[in-house]
C-alpha positions as a Markdown table, in Angstrom:
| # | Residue | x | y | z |
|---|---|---|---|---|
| 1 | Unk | -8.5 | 34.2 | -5.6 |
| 2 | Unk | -8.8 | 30.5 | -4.5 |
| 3 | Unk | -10.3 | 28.9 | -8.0 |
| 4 | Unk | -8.7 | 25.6 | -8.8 |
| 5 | Unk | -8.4 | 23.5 | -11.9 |
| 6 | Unk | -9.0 | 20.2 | -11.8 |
| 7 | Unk | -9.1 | 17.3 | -13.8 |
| 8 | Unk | -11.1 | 13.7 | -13.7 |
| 9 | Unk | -10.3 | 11.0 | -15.7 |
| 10 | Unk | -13.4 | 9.1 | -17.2 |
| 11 | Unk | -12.4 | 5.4 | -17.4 |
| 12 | Unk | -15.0 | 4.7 | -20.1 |
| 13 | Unk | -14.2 | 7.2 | -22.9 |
| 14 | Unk | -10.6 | 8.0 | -21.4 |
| 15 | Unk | -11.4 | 11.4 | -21.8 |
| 16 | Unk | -11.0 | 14.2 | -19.2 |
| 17 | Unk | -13.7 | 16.1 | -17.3 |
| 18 | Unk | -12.3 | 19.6 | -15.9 |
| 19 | Unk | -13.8 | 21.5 | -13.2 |
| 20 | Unk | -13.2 | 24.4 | -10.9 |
| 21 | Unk | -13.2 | 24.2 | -7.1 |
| 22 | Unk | -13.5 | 27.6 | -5.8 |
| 23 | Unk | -12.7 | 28.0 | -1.8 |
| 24 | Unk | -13.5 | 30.6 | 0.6 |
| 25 | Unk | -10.7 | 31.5 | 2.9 |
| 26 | Unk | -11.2 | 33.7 | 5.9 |
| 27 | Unk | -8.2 | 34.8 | 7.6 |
| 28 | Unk | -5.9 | 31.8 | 6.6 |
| 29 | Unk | -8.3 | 29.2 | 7.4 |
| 30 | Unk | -10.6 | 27.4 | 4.6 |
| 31 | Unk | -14.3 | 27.8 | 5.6 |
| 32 | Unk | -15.9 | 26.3 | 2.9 |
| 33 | Unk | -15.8 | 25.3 | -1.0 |
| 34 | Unk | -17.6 | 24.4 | -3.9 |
| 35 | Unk | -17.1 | 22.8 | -7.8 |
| 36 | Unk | -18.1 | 24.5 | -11.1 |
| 37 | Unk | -17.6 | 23.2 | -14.8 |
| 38 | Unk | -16.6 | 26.9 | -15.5 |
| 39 | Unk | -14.0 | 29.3 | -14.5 |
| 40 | Unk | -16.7 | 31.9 | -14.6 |
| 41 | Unk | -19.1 | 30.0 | -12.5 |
| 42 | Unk | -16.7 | 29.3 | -9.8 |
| 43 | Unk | -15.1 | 33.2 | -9.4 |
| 44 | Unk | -18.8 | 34.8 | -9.5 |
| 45 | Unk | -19.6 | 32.2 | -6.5 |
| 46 | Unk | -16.4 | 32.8 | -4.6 |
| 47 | Unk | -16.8 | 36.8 | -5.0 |
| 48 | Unk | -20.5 | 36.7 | -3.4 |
| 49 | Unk | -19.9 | 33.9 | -0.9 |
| 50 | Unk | -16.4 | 35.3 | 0.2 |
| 51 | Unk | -18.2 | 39.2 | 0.9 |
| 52 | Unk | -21.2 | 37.0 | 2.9 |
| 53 | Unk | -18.3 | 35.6 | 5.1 |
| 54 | Unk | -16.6 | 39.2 | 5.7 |
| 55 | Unk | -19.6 | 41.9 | 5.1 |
| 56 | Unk | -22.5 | 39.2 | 5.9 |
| 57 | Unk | -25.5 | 41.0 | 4.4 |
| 58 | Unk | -24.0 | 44.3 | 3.7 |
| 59 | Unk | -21.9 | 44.8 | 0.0 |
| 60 | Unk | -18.6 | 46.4 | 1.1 |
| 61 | Unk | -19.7 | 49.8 | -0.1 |
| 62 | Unk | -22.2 | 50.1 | 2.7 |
| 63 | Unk | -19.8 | 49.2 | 5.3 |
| 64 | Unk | -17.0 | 51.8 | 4.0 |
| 65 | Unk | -19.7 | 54.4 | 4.7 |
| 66 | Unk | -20.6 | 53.3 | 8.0 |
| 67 | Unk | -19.9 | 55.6 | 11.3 |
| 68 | Unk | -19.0 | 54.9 | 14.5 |
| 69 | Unk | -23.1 | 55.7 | 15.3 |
| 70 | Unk | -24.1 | 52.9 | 13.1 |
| 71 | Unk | -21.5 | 50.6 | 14.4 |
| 72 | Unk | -22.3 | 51.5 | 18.0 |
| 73 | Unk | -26.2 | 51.3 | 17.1 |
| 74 | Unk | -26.3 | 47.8 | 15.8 |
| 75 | Unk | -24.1 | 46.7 | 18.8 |
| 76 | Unk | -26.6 | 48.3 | 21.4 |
| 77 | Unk | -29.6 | 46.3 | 19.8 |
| 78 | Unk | -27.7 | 43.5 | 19.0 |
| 79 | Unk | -25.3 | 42.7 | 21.4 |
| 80 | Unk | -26.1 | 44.3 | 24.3 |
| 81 | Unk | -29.8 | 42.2 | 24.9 |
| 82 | Unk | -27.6 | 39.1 | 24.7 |
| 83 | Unk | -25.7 | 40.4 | 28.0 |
| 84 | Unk | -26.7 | 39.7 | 31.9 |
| 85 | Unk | -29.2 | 42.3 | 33.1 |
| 86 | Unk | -26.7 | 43.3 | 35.5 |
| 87 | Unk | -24.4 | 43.3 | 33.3 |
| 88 | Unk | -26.5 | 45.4 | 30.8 |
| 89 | Unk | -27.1 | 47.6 | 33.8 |
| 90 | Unk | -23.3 | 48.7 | 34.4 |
| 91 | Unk | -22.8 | 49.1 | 30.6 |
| 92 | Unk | -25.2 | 51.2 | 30.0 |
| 93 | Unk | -24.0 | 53.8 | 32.6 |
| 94 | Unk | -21.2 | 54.1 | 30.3 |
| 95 | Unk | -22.7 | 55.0 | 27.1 |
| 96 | Unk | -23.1 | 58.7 | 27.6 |
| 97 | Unk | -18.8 | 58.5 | 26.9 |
| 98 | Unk | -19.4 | 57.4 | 23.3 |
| 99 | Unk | -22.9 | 58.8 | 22.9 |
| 100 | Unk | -21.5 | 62.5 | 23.4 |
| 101 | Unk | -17.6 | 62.1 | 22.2 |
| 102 | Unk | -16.3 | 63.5 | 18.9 |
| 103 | Unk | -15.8 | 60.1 | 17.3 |
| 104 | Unk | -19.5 | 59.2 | 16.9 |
| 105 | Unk | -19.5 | 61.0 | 13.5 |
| 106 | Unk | -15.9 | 58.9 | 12.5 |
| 107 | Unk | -15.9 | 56.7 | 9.3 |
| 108 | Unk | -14.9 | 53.3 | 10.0 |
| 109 | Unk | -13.0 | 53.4 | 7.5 |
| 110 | Unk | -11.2 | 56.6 | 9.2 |
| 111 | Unk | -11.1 | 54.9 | 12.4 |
| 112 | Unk | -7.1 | 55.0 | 13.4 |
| 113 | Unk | -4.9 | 55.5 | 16.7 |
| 114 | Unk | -5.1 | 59.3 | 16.1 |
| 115 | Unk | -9.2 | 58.5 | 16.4 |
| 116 | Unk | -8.9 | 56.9 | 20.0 |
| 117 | Unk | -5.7 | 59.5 | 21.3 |
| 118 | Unk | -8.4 | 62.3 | 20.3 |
| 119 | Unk | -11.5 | 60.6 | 22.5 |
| 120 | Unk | -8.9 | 60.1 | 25.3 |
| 121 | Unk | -8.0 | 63.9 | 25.1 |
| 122 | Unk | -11.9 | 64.7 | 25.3 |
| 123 | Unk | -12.5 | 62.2 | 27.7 |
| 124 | Unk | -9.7 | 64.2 | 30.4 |
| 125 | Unk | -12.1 | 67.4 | 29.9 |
| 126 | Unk | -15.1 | 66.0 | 30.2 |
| 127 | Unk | -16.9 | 67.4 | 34.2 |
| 128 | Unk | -16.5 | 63.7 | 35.6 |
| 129 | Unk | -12.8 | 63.7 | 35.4 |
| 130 | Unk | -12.9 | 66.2 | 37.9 |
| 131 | Unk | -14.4 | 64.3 | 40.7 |
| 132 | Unk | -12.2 | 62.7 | 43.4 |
| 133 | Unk | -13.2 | 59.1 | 43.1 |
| 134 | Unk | -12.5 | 59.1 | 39.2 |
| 135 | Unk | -9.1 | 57.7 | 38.9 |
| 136 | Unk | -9.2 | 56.3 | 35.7 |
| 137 | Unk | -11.2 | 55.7 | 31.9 |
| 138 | Unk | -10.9 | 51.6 | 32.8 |
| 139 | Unk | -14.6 | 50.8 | 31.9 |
| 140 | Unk | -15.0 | 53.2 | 29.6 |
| 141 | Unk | -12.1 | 52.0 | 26.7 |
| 142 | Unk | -13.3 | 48.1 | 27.5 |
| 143 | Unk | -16.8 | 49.3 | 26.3 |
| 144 | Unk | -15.1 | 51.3 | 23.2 |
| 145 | Unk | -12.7 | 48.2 | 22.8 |
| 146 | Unk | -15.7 | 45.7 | 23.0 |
| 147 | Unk | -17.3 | 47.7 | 20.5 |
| 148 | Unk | -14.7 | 48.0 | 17.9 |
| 149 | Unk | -13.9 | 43.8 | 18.3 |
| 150 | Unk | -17.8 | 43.0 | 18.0 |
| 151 | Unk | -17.7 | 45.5 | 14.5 |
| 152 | Unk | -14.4 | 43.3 | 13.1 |
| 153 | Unk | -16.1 | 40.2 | 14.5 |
| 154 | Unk | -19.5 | 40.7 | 13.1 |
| 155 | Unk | -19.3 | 43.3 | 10.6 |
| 156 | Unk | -16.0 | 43.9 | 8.8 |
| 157 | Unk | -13.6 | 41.0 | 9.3 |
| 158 | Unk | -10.9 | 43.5 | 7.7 |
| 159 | Unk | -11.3 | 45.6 | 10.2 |
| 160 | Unk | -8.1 | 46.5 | 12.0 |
| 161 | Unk | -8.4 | 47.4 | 16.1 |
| 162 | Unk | -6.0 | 50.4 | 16.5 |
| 163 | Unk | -5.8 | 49.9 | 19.6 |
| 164 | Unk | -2.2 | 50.4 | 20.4 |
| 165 | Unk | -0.1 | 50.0 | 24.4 |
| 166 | Unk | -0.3 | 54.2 | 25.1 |
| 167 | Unk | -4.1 | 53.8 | 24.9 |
| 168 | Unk | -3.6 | 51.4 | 28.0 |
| 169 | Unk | -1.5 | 53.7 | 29.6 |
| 170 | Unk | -3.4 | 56.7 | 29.1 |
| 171 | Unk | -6.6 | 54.8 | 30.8 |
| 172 | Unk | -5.2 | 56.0 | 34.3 |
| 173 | Unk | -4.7 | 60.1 | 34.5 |
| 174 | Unk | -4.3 | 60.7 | 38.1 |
| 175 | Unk | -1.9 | 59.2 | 40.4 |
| 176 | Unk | -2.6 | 56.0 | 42.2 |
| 177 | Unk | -1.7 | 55.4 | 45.3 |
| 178 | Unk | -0.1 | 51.5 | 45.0 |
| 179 | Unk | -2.1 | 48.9 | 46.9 |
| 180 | Unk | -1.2 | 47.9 | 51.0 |
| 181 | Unk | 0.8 | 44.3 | 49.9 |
| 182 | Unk | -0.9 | 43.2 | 53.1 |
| 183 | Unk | -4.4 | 43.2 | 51.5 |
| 184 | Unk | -5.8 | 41.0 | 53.6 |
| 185 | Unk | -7.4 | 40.6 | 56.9 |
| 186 | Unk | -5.2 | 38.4 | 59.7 |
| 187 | Unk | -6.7 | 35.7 | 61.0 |
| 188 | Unk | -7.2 | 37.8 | 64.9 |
| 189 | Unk | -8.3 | 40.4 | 62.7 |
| 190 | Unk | -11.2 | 38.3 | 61.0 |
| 191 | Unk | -12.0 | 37.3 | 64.9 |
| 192 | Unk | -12.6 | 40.2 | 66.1 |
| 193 | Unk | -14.2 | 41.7 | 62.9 |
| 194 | Unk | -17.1 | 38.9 | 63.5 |
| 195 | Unk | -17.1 | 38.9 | 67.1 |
| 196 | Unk | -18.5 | 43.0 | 66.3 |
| 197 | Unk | -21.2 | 41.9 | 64.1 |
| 198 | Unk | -22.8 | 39.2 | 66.2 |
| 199 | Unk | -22.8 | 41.5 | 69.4 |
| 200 | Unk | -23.4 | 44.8 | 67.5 |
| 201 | Unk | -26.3 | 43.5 | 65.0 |
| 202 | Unk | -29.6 | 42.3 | 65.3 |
| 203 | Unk | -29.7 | 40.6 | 62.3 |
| 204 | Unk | -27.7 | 37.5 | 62.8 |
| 205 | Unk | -27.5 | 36.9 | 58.7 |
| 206 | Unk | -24.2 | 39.9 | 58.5 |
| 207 | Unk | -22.0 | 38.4 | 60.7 |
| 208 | Unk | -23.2 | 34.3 | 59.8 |
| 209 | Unk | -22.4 | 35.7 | 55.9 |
| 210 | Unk | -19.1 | 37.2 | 56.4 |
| 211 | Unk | -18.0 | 34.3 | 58.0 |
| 212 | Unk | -19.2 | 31.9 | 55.2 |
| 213 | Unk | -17.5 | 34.6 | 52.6 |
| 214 | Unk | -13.9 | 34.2 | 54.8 |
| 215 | Unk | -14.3 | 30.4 | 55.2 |
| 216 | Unk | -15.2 | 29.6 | 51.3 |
| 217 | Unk | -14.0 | 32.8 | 49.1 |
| 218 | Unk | -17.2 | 33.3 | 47.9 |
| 219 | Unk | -18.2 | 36.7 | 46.1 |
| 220 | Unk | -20.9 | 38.2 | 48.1 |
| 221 | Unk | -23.2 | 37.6 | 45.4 |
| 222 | Unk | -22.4 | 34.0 | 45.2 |
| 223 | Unk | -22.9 | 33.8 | 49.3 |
| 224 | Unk | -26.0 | 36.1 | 49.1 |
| 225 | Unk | -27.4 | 33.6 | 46.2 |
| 226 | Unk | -26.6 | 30.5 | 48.2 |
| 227 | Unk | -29.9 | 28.4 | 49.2 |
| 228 | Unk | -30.6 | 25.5 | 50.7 |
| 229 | Unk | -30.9 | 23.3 | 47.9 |
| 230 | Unk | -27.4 | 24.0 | 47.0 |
| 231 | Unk | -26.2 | 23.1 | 50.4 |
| 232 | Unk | -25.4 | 19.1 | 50.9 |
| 233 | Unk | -24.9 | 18.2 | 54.8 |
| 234 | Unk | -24.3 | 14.4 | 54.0 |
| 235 | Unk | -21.3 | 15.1 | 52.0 |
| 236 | Unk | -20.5 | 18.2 | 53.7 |
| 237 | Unk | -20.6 | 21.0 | 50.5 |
| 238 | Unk | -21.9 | 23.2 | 49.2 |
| 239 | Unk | -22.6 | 23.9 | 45.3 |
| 240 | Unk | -22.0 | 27.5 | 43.6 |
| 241 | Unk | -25.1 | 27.8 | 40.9 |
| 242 | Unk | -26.5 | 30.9 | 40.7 |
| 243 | Unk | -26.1 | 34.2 | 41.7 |
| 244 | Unk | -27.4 | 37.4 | 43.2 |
| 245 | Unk | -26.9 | 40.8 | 41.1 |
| 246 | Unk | -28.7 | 44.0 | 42.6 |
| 247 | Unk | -30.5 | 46.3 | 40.5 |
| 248 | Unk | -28.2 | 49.5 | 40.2 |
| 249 | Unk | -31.0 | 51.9 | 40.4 |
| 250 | Unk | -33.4 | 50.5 | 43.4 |
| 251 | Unk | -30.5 | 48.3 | 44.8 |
| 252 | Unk | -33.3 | 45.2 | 44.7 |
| 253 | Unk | -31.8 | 42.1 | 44.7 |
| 254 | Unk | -32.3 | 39.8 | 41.7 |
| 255 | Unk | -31.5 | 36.1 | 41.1 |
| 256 | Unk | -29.7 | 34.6 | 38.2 |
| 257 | Unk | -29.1 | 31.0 | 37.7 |
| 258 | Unk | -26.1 | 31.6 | 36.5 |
| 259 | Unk | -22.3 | 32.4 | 37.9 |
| 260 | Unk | -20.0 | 35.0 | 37.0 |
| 261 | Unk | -18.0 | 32.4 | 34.9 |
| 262 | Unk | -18.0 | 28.6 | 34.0 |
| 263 | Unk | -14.7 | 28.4 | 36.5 |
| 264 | Unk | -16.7 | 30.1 | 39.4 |
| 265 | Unk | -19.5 | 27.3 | 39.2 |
| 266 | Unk | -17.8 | 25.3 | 41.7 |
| 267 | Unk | -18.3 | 22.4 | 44.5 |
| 268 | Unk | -17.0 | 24.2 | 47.9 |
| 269 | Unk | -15.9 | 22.0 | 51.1 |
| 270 | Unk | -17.6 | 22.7 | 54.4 |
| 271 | Unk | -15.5 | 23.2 | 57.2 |
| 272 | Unk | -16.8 | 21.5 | 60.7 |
| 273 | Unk | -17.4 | 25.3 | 62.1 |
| 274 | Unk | -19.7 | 26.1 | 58.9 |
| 275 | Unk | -21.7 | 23.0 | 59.0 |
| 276 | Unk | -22.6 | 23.4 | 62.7 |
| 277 | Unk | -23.1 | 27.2 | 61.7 |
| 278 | Unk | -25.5 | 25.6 | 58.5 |
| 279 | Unk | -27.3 | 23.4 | 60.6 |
| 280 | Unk | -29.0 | 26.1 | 63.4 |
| 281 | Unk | -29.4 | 28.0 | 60.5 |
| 282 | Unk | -31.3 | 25.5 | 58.9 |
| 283 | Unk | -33.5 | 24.6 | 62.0 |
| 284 | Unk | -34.6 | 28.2 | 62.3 |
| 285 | Unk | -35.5 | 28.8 | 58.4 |
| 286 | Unk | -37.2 | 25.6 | 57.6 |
| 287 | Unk | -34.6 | 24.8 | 55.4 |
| 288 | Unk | -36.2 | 27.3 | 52.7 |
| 289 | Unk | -35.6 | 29.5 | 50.5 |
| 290 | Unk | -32.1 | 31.4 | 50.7 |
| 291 | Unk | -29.4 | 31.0 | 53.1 |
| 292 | Unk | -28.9 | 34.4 | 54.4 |
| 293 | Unk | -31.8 | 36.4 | 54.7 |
| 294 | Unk | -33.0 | 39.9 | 55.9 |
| 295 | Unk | -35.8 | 40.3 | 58.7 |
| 296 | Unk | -38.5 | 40.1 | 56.4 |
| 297 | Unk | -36.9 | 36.8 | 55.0 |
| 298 | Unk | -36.1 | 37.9 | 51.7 |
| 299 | Unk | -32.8 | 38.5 | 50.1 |
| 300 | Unk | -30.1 | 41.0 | 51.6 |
| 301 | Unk | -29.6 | 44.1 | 49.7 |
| 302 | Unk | -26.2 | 45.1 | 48.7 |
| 303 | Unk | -26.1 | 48.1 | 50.6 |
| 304 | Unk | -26.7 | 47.0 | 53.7 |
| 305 | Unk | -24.4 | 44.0 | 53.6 |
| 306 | Unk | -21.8 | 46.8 | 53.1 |
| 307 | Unk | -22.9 | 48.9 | 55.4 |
| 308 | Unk | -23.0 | 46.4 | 58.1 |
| 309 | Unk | -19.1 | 45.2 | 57.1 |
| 310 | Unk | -18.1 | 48.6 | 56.9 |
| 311 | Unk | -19.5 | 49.6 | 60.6 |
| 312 | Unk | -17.3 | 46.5 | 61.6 |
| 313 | Unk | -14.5 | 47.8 | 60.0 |
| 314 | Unk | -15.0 | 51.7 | 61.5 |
| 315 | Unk | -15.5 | 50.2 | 65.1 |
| 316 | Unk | -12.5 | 48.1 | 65.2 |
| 317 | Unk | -10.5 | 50.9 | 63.4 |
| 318 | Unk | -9.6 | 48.6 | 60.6 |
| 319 | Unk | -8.4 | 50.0 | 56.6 |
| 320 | Unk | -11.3 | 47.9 | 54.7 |
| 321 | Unk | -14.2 | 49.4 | 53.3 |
| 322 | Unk | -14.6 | 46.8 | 50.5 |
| 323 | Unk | -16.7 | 42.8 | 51.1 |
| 324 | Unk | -14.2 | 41.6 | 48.8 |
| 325 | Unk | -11.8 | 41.8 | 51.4 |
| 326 | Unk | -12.9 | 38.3 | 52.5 |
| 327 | Unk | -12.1 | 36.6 | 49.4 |
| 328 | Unk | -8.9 | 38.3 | 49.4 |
| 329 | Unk | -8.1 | 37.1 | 53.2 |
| 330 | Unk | -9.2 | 33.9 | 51.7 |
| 331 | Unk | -6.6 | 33.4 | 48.8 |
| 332 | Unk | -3.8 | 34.5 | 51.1 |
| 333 | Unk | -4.2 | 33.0 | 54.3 |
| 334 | Unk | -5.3 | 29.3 | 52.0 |
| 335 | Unk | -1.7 | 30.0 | 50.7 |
| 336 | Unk | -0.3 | 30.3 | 54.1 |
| 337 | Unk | -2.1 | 27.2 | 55.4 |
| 338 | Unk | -1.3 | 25.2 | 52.5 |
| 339 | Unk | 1.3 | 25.9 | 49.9 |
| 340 | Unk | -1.1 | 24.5 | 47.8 |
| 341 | Unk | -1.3 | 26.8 | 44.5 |
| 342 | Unk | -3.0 | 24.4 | 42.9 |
| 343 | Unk | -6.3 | 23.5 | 45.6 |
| 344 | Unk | -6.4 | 27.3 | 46.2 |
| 345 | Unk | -7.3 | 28.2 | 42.9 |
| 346 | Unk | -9.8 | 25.8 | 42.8 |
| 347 | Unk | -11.5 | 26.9 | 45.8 |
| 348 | Unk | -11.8 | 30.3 | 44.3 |
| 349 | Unk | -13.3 | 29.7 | 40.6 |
| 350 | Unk | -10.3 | 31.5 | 39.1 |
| 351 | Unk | -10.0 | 30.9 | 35.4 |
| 352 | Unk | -6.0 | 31.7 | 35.7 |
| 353 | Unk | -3.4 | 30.3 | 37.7 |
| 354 | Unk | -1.4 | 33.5 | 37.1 |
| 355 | Unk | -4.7 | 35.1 | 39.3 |
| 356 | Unk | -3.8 | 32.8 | 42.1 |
| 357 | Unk | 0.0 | 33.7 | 42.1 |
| 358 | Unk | -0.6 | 37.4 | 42.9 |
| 359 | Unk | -1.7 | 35.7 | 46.5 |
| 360 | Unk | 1.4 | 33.5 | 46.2 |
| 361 | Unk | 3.8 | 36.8 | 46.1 |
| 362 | Unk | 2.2 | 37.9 | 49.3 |
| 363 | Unk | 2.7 | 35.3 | 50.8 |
| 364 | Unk | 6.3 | 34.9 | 49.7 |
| 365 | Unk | 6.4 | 38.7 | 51.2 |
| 366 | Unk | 5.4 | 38.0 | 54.5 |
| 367 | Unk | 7.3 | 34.5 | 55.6 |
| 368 | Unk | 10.9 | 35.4 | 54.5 |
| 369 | Unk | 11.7 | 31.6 | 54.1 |
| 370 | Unk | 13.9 | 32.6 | 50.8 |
| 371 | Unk | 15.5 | 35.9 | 52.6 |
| 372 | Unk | 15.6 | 33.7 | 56.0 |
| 373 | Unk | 17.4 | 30.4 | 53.6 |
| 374 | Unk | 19.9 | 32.8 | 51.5 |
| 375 | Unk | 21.1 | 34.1 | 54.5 |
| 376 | Unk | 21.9 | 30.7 | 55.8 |
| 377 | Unk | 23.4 | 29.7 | 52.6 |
| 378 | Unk | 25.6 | 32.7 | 52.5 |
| 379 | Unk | 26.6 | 32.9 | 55.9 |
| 380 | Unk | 27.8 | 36.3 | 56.6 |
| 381 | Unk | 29.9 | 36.8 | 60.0 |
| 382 | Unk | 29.3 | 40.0 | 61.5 |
């Protein structure tokens, strides 16, 4: 307990005045304090204004009888509303895996490693790990894992996560086949992949889209939420400010004035070939509205931005299937241009230089300057 004596001398009757300071620590670090004349005084305040701190509300009684259901009912009405709709959208596909699973009946104060190796086991049973596309319990352990660091965050600061490095590795339970290194479209490949969709589609906005999404390393749903207000001709760029997310139901599109993190609100240069693109562009909408537009002159839908891509892909007999394939084009062949680690990840809103250096590996893969240089330098005579 953090209760203090202190002493004050009174320079008029040269007596001394004692006093307690009790202070409230939370996790090492001294949140606040306060002085009493009495010892009592100052524990009684420290007892009640250290459980606020750790319990807020609730005495610590309440929270040793609290279950996994009352944890995971507070966080649905009181974190989840302060989510992205899309965002609310996606994790509330997942909540059937918690809703349903053995450990909604858990004490937290029973909630250990064993707790989380028993949902894991339940999880490999349950009919969806059956189908071919599942690969893996990824999204479902970052919604547990979000739920058991909002409950240490916001309810029990003495909470403990158990979560432990096998939980990581028993996320994946089927074999994956390791990613092409060479994910990424060449440059005669990107060519050609365009050159389909302005022959092979009426709509004009597929093939003006993916080549704005090559050319900037824009997410499709930064591209699709680009409009014309966000577009500066003087100074040649263009400014990434909102956002489209689609509705995961109806597939409607939705804008958000708001990015998919602070990084990825960004100022992007306009190459000469995507101003001149821009400008018709401009001349035929009015300047109005959003950039990219269907027939009706609304907002693309998801679906059809994929299906166009892929029909491109199919045609030319390319291995894509994915619009993120143009962001990953981007960050390698920038690389390849430039050398510049640095610029790239700027251009691309990454939070993490380390994200940018998984393009840098690539391209260290494909030019064979170090294997072509130690070669040199050891100079083997055959």
């Amino acid at each position: 307990m953090a209760i203090i004596k202190h002493s004050r001398a009174n320079k008029n009757t040269k007596k001394k005045t004692i006093f307690y300071e009790a202070q409230i620590y939370v996790r090492g670090v001294r949140v606040t304090s306060k002085s009493f004349e009495t010892q009592a005084e100052a524990a009684k305040w420290h007892d009640e204004e250290k459980n606020r701190y750790l319990f807020g509300r609730m005495v610590p009684s309440e929270i040793g009888e609290m279950t996994f259901s009352d944890v995971f009912a507070r966080y649905r009405s009181e974190r989840v509303p302060q989510l992205r709709l899309s965002t609310q959208q996606t994790t509330g596909n997942r909540f059937k895996y918690l809703l349903e699973s053995p450990i909604l009946n858990t004490r937290m104060c029973d909630f250990s490693d064993r707790t989380i190796d028993g949902w894991f086991e339940w999880l490999r049973k349950h009919p969806t790990a059956s189908d071919p596309g599942r690969k893996n319990f990824k999204q479902e352990f970052v919604l547990l894992r979000a739920v058991l660091y909002w409950y240490r965050d916001c309810i029990n600061a003495g909470f403990v996560v158990p979560v432990v490095k096998r939980h990581r590795k028993a996320i994946f339970f089927k074999p994956v086949k390791p990613r092409r290194p060479d994910y990424f479209m060449r440059k005669e490949e990107i060519q050609l992949w365009i050159d389909w969709l302005k022959t092979h589609r009426n709509n004009q906005s597929y093939y003006r889209l993916a080549t704005f999404m090559v050319l900037t390393a824009t997410r499709v749903g930064e591209a699709a939420g680009l409009f014309w207000d966000a577009v500066d001709f003087k100074n040649s760029i263009a400014t990434i400010i909102r956002t489209v997310w689609w509705d995961h139901h109806t597939k409607a599109p939705n804008i958000q004035e708001l990015a998919k993190t602070k990084e990825s609100i960004r100022i992007i240069k306009l190459s000469p070939t995507l101003l001149e693109m821009l400008k018709v562009m401009k001349t035929e909408s009015k300047g109005e509205g959003p950039v990219f537009i269907d027939s009706q002159g609304g907002l693309l839908r998801y679906p059809a931005i994929q299906n166009a891509f892929n029909q491109a892909f199919m045609a030319l007999d390319l291995p894509w299937r994915s619009t993120h394939i143009c962001r990953h084009s981007f960050g390698t062949l920038a690389l390849v241009a430039t050398r510049d680690l640095s610029s790239v990840q700027a251009a691309m809103g990454h939070r993490n230089i380390k994200e940018t250096e998984g393009y840098a590996k690539i391209v260290a893969l494909l030019d064979g300057v170090t294997a072509n240089k130690t070669a040199e330098y050891i100079g083997i005579n055959l």
